[in-house]
N, C-alpha and C positions, 0 to 999 in steps of 0.2 A: 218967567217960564210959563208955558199955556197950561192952565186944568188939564187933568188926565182924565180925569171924570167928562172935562168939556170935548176931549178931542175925542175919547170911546164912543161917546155918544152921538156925536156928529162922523164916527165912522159905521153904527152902528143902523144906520138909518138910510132905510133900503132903495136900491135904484140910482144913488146917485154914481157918478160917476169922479174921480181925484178932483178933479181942478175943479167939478162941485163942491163940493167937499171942504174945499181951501178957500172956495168964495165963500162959503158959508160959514167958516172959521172966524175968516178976516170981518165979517157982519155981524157975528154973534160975539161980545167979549167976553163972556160967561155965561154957565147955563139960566141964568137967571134972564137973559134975553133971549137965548135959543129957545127957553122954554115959552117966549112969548110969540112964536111963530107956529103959525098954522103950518099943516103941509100944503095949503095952496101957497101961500108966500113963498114957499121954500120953492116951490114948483116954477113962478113966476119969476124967481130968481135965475134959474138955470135954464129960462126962456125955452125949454121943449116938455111936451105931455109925458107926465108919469103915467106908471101903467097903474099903481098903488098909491091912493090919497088916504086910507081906512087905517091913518096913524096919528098918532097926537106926539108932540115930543119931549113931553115929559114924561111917557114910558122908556125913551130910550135915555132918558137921563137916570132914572130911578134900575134901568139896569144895570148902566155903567158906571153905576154908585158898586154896586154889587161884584163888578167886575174889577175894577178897582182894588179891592182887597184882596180878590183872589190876587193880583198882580203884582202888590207889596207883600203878600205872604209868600212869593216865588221869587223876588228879588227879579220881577220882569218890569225893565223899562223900556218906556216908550220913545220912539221918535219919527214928530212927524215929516212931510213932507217940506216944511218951512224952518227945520231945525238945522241949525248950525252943523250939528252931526249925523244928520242925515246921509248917505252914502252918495255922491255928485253925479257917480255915473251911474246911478241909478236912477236919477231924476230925468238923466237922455233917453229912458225909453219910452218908446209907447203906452199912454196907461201907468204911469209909474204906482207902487201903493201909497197910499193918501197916509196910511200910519203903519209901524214896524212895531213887534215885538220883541225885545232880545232880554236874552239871560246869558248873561256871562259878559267878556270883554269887549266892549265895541271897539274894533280897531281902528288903526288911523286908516281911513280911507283913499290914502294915497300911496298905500303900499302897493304888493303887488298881488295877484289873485288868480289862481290857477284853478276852473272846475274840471273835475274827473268825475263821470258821469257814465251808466251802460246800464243791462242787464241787471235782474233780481236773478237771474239762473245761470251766471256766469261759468265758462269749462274753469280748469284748474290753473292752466295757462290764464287766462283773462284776470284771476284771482291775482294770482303773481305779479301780473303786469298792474295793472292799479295800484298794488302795494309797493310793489318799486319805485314806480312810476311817482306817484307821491312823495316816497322819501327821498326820491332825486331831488324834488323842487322844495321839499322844506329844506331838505338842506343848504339848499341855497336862498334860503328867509324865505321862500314865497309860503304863502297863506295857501290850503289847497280848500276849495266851495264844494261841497255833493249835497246831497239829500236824505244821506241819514237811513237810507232805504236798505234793504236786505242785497247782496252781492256787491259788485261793484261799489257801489256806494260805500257800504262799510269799510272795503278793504281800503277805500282812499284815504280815509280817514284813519283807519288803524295805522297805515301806512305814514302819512304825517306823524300821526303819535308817536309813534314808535322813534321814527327820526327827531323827536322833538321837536316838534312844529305845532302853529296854532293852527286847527282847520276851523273852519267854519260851516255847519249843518244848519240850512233851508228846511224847513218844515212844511209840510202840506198837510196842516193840520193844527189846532190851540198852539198858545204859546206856555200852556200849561200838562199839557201830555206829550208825551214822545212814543212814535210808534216806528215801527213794531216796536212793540211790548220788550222784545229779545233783545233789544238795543238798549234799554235803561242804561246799563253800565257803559256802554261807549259812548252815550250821550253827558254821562257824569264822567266822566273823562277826560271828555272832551272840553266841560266846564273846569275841570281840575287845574287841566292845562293849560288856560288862558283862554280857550277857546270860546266862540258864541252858538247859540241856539237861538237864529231867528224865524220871523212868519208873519205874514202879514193878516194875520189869523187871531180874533182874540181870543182871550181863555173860555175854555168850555164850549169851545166850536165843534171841537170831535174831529173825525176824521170821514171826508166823504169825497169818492173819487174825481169828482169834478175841482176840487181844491189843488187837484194838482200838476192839471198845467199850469198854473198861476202859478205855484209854485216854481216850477221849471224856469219860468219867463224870469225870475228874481235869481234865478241860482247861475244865469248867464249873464244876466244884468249885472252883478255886482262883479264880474268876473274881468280878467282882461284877455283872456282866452280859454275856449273850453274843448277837453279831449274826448271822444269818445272809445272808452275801451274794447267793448262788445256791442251790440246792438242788434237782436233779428229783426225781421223786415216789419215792426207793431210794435219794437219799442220805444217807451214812454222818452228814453232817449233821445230819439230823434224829433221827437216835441222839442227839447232844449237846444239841440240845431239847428232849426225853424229859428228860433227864437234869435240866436246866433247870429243868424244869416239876416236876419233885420234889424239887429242892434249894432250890425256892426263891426260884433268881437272877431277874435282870429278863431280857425275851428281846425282841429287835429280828428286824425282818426290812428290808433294802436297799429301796429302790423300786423298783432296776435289777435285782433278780431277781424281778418277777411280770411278764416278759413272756418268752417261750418257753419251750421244754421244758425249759431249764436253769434254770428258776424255779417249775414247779411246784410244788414241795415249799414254796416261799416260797407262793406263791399259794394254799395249802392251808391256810396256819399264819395268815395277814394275815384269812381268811375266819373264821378259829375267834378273829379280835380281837387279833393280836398286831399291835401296831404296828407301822406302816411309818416309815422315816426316810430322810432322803438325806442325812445326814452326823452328823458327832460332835455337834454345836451342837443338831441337833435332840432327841439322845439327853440333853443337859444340859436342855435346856428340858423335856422329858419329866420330869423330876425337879424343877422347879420352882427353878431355879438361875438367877442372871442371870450369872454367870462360873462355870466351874470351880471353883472355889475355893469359893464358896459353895455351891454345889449338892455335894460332897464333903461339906460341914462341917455343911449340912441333913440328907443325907439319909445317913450313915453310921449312921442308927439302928440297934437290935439287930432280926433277922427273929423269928418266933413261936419258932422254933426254936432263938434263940441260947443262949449262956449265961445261967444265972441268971433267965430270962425262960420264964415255964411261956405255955403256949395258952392256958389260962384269964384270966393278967394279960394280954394285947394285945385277946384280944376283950373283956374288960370294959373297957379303955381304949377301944375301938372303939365300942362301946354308950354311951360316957359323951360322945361328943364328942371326946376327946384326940385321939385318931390317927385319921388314913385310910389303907385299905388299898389300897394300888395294886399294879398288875399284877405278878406273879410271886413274891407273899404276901410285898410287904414294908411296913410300916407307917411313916409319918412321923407327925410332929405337926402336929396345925393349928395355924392362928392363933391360935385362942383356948384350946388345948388348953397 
């Protein structure tokens, strides 16, 4: 198993970018060589100019000593991008994080992953619908992904819980704070009930708003389809349907957000053809599933992008009859394919 210490600390060291990161891992086998690298070395490595050389890297060791402890005194384990349990389809995105935080369960990642995602200012209607909405799909085992965040968010979550399901809450922010603040107890909750608290954030990071597209980008990453509940026309939501739209996943929009201002953003995305659904049952039938269970076992294909599966073999399966491509470039089999 890699140092924790070694991997914080080569995540903690600024400007690079993952697959730097992971070369720089697989170079250094412990901090006792990382710490024999200059940052020009390190810079010569990743063959393009840093904008920042004014570092030594046995400060970022002598942090991540420190950070370290905070992370066995939270019961927060790491995993990185080279780990066995690292999440797969997470590794398909663009940029993937180079190191995870989690407190609580790590699930097996070959389950199934549902994000519900909208509005902090959600109507009453929108509330409803996210909490339903959720405990349609834990009920039927799915895992539901949000962000922990005030509205929407919350109710995905509570909404899983309630149903008895694990959710799983993205942080844009430490893996040692939970924010808002008003959420501590659904965040231990959520830990109660199997659930995880991840981030690709280490402890004592804080919270700052630029942390939280990145965030977004991991809360549809890990997902195998993400719905939006509500959305006005600026929000942070439709960050994670960007995201969506170039990972790949499937993308839903509520019925109950194309009416008022707290649904434009839905009303924007339903008009460019993204379906509309009023609950989990419709999103199976979207997939051509007459239960859960089927529709899981049909339609867990590989996307263009997965492993082992180049662009060139899906569209000439595509061309030949085999597969159909539906909404958010993922391919099944037909019938007679």
């Amino acid at each position: 198993m890699t140092d924790a210490v070694l991997l914080m600390a080569i995540n903690e060291i600024p400007c690079l970018r993952w697959n730097e990161k992971l070369a720089l891992l697989y170079r250094a086998a412990d901090t006792c060589a990382l710490c024999a690298l200059s940052a020009a070395a390190i810079q010569d490595m990743g063959g393009r100019r840093l904008r920042n050389l004014d570092w030594k890297t046995a400060d970022f060791v002598r942090r991540a000593e420190g950070l370290q402890k905070i992370a066995a005194s939270r019961n927060i384990r790491l995993l990185a991008y080279n780990d066995p349990a690292y999440p797969p389809q997470l590794r398909e995105i663009y940029e993937p994080p180079f190191l995870l935080f989690c407190r609580g369960e790590v699930p097996a990642w070959d389950s199934f992953f549902l994000a519900i995602v909208g509005t902090r200012r959600p109507s009453a209607a929108g509330r409803r619908a996210a909490w339903k909405t959720a405990g349609e799909a834990a009920a039927c085992g799915v895992r539901v992904v949000s962000g922990l965040a005030q509205g929407i968010d919350g109710e995905a979550h509570r909404g899983c819980l309630d149903a008895k399901g694990q959710t799983i809450a993205v942080l844009g922010n430490g893996a040692d704070t939970v924010y808002p603040s008003s959420h501590r107890a659904l965040a231990s909750r959520i830990l109660d009930s199997g659930g995880l608290l991840v981030t690709e954030y280490a402890p004592q990071a804080g919270v700052r708003k630029h942390f939280f597209p990145g965030r977004n980008r991991i809360i549809s990453g890990i997902s195998r389809a993400v719905l939006v509940v509500e959305a006005p026309a600026k929000s942070g939501a439709l960050i994670t349907c960007g995201f969506a739209f170039q990972q790949g996943r499937d993308l839903y929009v509520h019925a109950c957000g194309l009416r008022g201002e707290a649904g434009e953003g839905c009303l924007g995305l339903a008009g460019e053809g993204v379906p509309v659904v009023g609950s989990f049952s419709d999103i199976i039938r979207d997939w051509g599933g007459e239960s859960p269970a089927a529709a899981f076992r049909e339609q867990k294909s590989p996307r263009a992008c997965g492993p082992g599966k180049t662009q060139a073999f899906f569209l000439e399966e595509e061309l030949a009859g085999n597969l159909a491509r539906h909404q958010g470039n993922y391919f099944r089999r037909t019938q007679d394919g």
